[in-house]
Backbone as numpy.savetxt, mean C-alpha at the origin, in Angstrom:
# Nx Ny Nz CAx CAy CAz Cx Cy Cz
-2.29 17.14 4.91 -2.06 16.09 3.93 -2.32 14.74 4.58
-3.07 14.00 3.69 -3.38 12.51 4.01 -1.79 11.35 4.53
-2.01 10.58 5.30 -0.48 9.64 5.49 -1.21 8.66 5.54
-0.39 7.86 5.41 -0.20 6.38 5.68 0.60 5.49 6.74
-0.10 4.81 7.48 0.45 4.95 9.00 0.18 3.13 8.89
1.61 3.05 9.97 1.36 1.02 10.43 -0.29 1.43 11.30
-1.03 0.02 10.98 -2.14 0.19 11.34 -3.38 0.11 10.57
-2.96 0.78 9.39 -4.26 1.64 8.37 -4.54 0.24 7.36
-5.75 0.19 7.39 -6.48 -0.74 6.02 -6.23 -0.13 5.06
-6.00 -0.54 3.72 -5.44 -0.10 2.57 -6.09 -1.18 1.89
-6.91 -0.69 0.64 -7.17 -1.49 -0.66 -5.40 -2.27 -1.45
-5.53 -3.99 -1.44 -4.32 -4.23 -1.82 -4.78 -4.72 -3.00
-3.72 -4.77 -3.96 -4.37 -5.64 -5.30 -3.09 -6.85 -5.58
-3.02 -8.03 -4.94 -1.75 -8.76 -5.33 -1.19 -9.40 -6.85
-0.19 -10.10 -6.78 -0.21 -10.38 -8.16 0.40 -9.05 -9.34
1.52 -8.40 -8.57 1.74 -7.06 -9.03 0.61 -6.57 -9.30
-0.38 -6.31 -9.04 -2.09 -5.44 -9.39 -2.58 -6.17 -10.15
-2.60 -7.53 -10.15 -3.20 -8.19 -11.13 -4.36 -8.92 -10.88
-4.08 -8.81 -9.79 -5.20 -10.06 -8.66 -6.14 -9.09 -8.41
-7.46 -9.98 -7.90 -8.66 -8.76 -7.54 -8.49 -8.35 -5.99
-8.89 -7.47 -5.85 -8.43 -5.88 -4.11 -8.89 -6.88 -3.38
-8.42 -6.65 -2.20 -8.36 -6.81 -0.98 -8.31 -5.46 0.38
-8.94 -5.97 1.44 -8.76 -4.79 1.98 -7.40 -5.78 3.04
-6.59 -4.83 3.34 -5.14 -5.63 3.67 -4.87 -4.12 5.53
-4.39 -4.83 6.07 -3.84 -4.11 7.20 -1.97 -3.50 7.11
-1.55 -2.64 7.17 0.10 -2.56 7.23 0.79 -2.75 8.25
1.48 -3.56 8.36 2.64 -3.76 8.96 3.47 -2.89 9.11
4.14 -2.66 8.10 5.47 -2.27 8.21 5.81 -1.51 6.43
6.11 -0.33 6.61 6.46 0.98 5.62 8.15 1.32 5.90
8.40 0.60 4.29 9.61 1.13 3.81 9.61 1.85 2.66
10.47 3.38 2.73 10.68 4.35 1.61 11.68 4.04 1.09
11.68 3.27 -0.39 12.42 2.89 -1.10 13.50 3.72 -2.14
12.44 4.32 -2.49 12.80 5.20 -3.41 13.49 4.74 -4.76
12.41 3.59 -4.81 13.00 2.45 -5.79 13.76 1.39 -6.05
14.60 1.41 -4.81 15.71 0.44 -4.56 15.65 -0.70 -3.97
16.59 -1.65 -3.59 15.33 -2.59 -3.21 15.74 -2.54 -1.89
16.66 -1.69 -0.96 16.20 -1.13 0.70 15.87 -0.05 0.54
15.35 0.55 2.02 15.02 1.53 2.43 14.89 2.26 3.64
14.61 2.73 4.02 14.24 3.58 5.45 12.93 2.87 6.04
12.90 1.99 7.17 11.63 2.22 7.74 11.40 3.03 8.45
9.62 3.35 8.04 9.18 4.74 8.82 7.73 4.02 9.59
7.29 5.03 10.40 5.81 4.69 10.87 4.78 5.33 10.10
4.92 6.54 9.18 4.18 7.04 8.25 4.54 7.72 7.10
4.12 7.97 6.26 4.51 8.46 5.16 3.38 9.19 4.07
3.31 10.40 3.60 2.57 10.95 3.17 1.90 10.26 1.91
0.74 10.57 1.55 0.10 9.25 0.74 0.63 10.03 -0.95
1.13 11.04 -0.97 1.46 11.85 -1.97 3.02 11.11 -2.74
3.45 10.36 -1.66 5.14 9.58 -1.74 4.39 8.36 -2.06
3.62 7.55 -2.52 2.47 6.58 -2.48 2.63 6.10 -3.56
3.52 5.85 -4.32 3.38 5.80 -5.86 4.38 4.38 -6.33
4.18 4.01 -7.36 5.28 2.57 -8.31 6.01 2.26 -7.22
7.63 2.12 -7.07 7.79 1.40 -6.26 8.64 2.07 -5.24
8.20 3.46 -5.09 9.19 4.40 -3.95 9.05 3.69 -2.83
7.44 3.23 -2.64 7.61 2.74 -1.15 6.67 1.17 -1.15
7.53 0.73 -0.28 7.11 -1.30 0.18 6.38 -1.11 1.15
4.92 -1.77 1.46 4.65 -1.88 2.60 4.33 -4.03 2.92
4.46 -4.10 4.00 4.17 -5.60 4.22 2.72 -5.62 5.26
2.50 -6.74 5.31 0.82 -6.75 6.05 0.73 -7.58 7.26
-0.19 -7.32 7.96 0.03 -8.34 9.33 -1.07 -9.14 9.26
-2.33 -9.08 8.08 -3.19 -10.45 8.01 -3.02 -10.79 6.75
-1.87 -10.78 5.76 -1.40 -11.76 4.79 0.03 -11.44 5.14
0.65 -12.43 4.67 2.24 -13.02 4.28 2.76 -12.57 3.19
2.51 -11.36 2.79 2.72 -10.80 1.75 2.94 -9.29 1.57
4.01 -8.80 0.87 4.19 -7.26 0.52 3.83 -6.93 -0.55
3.93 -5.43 -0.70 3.44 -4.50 -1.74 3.94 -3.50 -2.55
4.32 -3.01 -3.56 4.96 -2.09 -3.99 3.89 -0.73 -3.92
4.40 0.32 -3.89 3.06 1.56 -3.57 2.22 1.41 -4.61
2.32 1.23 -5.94 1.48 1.32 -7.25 0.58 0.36 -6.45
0.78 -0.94 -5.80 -0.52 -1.89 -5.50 -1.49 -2.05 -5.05
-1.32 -0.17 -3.63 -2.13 -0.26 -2.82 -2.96 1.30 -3.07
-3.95 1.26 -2.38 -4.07 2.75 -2.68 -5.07 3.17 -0.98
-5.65 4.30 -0.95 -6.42 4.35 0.31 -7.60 3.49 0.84
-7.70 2.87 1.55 -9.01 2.47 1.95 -10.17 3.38 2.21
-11.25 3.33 1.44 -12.53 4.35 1.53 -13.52 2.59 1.08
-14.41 2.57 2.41 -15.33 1.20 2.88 -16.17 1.78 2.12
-16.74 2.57 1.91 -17.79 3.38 1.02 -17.46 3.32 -0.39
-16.52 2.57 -1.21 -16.27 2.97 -2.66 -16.50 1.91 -3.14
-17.08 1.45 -3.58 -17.52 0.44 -4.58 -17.19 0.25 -5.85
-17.21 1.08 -6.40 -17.13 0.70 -8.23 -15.79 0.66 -8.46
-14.94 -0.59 -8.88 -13.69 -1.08 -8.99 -13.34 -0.50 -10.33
-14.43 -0.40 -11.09 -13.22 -0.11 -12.47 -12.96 1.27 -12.77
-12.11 2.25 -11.88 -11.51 2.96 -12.21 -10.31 2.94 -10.83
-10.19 1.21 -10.51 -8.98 0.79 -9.51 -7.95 0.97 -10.39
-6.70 1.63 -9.51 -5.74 1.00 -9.80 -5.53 -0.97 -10.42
């Protein structure tokens, strides 16, 4: 199974998903599980990836994410409109 690890480029969309993607670096992964703390982890399966179970924050913007915002980075994908 695919994870999500501090480290990994991730397509971000800010603006609760409103703003246009970005490719964003992670910081730091908290499993929320909706709440507004959580567990920090160093990875987390991309399957737990979803609305707002899990927060991640970024180390080249000043800014966090709810899981719905981000999704995998693939440099090869181009066609945005079937983005999150």
């Amino acid at each position: 199974m695919s994870k999500l690890k501090i480290g990994d480029k991730v397509w971000w969309r800010g603006g609760f998903g409103s703003d246009p993607r970005k490719v964003a670096t992670v910081e730091e992964i908290e499993i929320t599980g909706g709440y507004k703390y959580g567990e920090q982890v160093d990875e987390v399966d991309w399957a737990e990836v979803y609305g707002r179970n899990v927060v991640v924050s970024f180390s080249d913007y000043s800014n966090w994410a709810y899981g719905e915002q981000i999704m995998q980075w693939l440099p090869y994908k181009t066609n945005t409109s079937t983005d999150r």
